[in-house]
C-alpha positions, -999 to +999 in steps of 0.1 A: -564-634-199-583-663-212-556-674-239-568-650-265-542-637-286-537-603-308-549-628-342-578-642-324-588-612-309-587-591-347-607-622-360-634-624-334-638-583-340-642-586-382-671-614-372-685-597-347-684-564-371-700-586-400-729-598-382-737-568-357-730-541-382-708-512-380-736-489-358-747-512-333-712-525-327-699-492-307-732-492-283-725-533-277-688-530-270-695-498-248-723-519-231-698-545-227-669-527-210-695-509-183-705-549-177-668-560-166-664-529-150-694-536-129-680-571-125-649-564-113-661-540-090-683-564-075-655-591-071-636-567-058-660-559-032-666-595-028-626-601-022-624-572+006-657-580+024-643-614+025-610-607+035-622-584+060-642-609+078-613-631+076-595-603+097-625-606+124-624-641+130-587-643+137-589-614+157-616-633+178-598-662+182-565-643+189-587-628+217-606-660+230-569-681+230-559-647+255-585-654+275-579-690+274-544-687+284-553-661+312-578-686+326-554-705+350-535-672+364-566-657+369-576-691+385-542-690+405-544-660+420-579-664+431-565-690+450-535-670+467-557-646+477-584-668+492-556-686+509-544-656+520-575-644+536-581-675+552-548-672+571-551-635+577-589-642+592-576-674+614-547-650+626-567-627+636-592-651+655-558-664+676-548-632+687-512-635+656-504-600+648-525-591+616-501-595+587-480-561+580-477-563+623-439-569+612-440-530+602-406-511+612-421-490+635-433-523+658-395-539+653-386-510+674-407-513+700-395-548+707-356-541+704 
């Protein structure tokens, strides 16, 4: 973890033994270990809140380059259909059959 090894680890134990003493040393180490456990709870915590906001951000922009690329359809067919009414509404001032005048029923009328 931080390049200690078994040696190191025995030595830094007999020196922490000889200058705590042997009945405070089980209440510091216990102290200790509920320390790095709160610690790497709280990173972990950290880690997921962060990644979890991560997740909402691309999921915004996923959703905003959507929209983005629905923009000029939307803007197209906004278009057609103006268009559209424009001609239906002229027809109709003119006297044109209405559009849909082509219907089946009419085309036997006229043959």
């Amino acid at each position: 973890m931080f390049g200690i090894g078994m040696p190191e680890l025995i030595v830094i134990l007999v020196i922490a033994l000889i200058v705590i003493g042997p009945q405070k040393l089980p209440d510091i180490a216990r102290s200790l270990g509920k320390g790095l456990a709160e610690f790497k709870r709280a990173s972990d915590d950290f880690q997921r809140n962060l990644a979890e906001e991560v997740r909402t951000l691309d999921e915004k922009e996923k959703a905003e380059k959507g929209e983005a690329a629905a923009e000029p359809v939307k803007r197209d067919l906004a278009a057609e259909v103006k268009a559209y009414e424009e001609q239906a509404a002229s027809g109709a001032h003119q006297g044109e059959p209405a559009p849909g005048a082509g219907s089946p029923e009419s085309e036997k009328k006229t043959a």
